[in-house]
C-alpha positions as CSV (number, residue, x, y, z in Angstrom):
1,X,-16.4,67.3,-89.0
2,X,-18.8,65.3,-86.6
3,X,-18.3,62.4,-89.1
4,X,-14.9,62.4,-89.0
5,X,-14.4,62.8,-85.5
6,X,-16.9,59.8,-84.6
7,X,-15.0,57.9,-86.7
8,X,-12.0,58.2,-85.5
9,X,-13.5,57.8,-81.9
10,X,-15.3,54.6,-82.7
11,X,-11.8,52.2,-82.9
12,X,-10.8,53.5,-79.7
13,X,-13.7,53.2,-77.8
14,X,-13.7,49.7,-78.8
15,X,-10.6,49.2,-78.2
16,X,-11.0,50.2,-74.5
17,X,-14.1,47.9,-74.1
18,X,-12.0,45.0,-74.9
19,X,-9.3,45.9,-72.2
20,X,-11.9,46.5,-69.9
21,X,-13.3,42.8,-70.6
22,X,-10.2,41.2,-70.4
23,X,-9.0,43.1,-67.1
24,X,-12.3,41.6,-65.2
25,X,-11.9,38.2,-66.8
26,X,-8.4,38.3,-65.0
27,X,-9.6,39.5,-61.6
28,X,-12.7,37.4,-61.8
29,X,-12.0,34.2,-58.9
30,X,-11.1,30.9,-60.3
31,X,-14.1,28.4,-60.1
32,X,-12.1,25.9,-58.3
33,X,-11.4,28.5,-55.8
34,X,-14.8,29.6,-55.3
35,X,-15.9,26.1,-54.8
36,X,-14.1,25.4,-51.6
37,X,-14.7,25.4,-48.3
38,X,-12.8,28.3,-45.8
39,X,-10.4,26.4,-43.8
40,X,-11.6,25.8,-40.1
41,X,-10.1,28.0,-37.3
42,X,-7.5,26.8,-34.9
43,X,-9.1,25.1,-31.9
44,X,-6.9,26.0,-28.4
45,X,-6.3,22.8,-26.3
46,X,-8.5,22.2,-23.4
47,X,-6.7,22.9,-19.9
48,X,-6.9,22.4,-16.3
49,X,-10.0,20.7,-15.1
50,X,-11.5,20.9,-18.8
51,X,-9.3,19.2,-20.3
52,X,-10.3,15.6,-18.2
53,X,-13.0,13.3,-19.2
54,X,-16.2,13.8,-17.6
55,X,-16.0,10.9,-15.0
56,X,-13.0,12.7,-13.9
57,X,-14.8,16.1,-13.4
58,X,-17.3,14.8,-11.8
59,X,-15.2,13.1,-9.7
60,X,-13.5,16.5,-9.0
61,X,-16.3,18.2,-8.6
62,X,-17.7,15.4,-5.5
63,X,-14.7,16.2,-4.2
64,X,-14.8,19.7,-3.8
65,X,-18.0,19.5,-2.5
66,X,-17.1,17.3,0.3
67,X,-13.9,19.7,1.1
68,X,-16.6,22.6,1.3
69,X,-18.6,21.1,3.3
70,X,-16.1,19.6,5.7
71,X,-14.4,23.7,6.3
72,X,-18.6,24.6,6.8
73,X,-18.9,22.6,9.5
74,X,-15.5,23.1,11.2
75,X,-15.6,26.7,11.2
76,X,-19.4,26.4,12.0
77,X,-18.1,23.7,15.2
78,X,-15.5,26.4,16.5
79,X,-17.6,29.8,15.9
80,X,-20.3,27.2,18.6
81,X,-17.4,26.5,20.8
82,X,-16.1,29.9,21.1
83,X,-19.9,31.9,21.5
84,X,-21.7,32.4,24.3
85,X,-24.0,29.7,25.6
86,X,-27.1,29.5,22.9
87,X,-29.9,27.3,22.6
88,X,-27.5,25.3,20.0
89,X,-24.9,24.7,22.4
90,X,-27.3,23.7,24.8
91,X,-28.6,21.0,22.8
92,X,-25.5,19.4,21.3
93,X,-22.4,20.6,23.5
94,X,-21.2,16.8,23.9
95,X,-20.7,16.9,20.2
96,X,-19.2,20.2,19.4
97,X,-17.1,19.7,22.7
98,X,-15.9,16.0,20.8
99,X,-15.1,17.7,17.3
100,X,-12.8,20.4,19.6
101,X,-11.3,18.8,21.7
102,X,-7.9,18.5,22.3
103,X,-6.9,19.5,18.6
104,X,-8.7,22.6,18.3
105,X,-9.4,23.7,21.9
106,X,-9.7,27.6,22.2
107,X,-8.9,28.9,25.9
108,X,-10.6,32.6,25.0
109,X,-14.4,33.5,24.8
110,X,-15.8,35.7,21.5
111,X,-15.8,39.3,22.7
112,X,-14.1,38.3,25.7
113,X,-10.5,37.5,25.4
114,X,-8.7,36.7,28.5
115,X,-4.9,37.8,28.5
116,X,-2.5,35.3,30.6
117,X,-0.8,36.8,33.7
118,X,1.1,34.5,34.9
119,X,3.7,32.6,33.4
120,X,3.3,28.9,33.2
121,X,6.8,26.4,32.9
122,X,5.9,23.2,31.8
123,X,9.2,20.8,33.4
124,X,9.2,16.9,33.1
125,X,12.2,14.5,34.2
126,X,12.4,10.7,33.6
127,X,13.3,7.5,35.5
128,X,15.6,5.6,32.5
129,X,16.4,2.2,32.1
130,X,20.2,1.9,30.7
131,X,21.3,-0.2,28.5
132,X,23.5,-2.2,30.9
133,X,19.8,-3.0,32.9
134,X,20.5,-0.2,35.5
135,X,18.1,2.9,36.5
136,X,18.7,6.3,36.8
137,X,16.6,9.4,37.0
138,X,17.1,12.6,35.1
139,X,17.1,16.3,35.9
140,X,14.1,18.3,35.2
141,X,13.9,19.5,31.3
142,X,12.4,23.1,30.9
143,X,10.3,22.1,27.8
144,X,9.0,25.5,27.8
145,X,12.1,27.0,27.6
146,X,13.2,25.3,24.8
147,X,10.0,26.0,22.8
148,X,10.6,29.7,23.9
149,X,14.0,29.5,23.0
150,X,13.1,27.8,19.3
151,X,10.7,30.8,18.7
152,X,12.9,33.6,19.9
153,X,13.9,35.4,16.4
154,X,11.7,33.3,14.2
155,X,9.7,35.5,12.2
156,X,7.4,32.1,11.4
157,X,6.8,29.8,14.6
158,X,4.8,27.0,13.6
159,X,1.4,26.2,15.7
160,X,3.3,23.2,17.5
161,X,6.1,25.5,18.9
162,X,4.0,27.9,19.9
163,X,0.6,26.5,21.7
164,X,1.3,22.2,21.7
165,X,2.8,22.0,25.3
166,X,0.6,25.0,26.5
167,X,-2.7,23.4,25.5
168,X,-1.7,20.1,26.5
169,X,-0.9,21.9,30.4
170,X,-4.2,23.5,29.8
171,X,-5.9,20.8,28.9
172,X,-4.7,18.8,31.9
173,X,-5.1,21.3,34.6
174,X,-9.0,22.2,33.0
175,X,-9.7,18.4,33.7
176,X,-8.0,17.5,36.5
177,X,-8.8,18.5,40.2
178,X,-6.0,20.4,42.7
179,X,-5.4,16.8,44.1
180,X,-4.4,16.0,40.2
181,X,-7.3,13.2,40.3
182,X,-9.1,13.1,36.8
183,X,-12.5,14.2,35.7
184,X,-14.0,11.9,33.4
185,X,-13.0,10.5,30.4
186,X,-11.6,13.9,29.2
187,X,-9.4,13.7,32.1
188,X,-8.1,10.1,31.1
189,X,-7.6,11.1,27.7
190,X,-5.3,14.8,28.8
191,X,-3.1,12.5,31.1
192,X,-2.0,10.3,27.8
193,X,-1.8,13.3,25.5
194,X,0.2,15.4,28.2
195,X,2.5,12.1,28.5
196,X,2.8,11.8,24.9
197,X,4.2,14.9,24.3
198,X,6.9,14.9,26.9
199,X,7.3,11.1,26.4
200,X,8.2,12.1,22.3
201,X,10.4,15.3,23.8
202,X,12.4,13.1,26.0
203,X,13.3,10.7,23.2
204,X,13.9,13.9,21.1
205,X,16.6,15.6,23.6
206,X,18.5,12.0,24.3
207,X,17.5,11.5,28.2
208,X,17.8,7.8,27.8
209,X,21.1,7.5,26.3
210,X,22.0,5.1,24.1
211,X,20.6,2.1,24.6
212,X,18.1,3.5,27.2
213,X,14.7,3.6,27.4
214,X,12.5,5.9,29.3
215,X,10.2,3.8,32.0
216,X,8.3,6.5,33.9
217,X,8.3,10.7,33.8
218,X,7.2,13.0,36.2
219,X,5.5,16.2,35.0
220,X,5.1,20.3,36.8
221,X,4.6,23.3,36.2
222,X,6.4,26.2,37.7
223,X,4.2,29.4,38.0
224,X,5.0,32.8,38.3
225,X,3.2,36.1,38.4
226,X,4.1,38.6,35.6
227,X,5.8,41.2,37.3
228,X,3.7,44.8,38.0
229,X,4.8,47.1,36.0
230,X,7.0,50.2,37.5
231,X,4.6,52.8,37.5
232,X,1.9,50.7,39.3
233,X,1.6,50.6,43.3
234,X,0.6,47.0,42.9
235,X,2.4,44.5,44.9
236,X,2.8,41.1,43.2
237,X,4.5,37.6,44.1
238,X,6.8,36.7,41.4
239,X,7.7,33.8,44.0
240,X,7.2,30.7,42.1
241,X,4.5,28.0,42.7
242,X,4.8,24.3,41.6
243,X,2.4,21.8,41.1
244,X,4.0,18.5,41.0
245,X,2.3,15.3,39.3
246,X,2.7,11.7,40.3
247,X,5.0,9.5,38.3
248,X,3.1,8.1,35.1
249,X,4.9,4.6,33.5
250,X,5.3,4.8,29.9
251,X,3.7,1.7,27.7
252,X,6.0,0.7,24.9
253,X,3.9,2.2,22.7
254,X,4.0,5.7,24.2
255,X,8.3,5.0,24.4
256,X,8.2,4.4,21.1
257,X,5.5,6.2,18.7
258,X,5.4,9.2,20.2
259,X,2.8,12.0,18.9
260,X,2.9,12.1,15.0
């Protein structure tokens, strides 16, 4: 019995060896397969500033260096100009007050702001020169009033509409005497950027006409107290004051370049 049934087990036993030989022969890799190399991966482009050669980031990187360091020492020249006197200011107040001044003039102290009561017009008229070689002179032009009146319901006023004329009064009147007689070079240098500005809103509004050119302009300021407020027992003069500057002749250049 044993015999016979290891005899009949014996063909298929082989039989399965074989298919089991000829099943791993099929999933065995080709050779020329094996041999080769995996293909690379996929390399993303380069972008922005790694993308450019190295002379160029370098070049980029100078750059940005020198925009750092120009904010550093502007922010560093108006936190000096704005703090109470230190032993920095002291020493090198010429040159903070020539890296402020007039561009970025402050007219409040850190920790100390002083609030404006007193509202400041800023009124210029013009002698003209027409263009059939007569003179005449204008009216006064509220200049403050139209920069108020440009503001009024704009939800973004630029910096020019809303402090240029004002500094450029303040920056007058800080370096000027009551007699209007100049202090110093500073003094020189707020009479041609006051007459600058009204010069360049003359041309701007039309006074001369066409044909016309402006010759000479003639610049106040009408002040008036800011009214007490109805609860208050304070009495204030809302009379208005005027300080009225001599006639200033306008160079060619002033007629026509203007402030940029």
């Amino acid at each position: 019995m044993n015999t016979h049934d290891g005899g009949a087990d014996a063909p298929e036993a082989r039989e399965a060896e074989r298919s089991g030989e000829v099943d791993a022969v099929a999933d065995a890799p080709d050779a020329s397969e094996a041999s080769q190399p995996p293909p690379p991966a996929a390399v993303e482009p380069r972008t922005g500033v790694a993308a450019l050669s190295l002379r160029y980031r370098i070049g980029a990187a100078v750059a940005l260096a020198v925009v750092a360091a120009a904010v550093c020492v502007h922010l560093g020249m108006v936190f000096l100009h704005i703090a109470p006197s230190n032993t920095v200011t002291k020493a090198h107040g010429k040159a903070i007050d020539e890296w402020i001044y007039p561009e970025f003039e402050q007219n409040w102290k850190l920790f100390a702001p002083n609030p404006l009561q007193q509202n400041v017009a800023v009124q210029v008229r013009a002698q003209v020169r027409t263009a059939d070689g007569g003179s005449r002179e204008t009216g006064w032009y509220d200049l403050s009033a139209q920069d108020g009146r440009a503001i009024d319901g704009n939800l973004l006023p630029s910096h020019t509409q809303q402090n240029e004329l004002r500094r450029a009064w303040d920056f007058f009147t800080a370096t000027h005497d009551d007699d209007n007689r100049a202090a110093g070079v500073r003094g020189t240098l707020s009479e041609s950027y006051l007459r600058r500005i009204v010069v360049l809103r003359l041309e701007r509004g039309g006074a001369a006409g066409a044909g016309g050119a402006v010759e000479r302009v003639q610049v106040r300021s009408r002040t008036t107290n800011v009214a007490a407020p109805s609860w208050s027992r304070e009495k204030i003069s809302t009379d208005p004051a005027y300080r009225v500057l001599p006639w200033w002749r306008v160079s060619d250049d002033e007629a026509h370049g203007g402030v940029q």
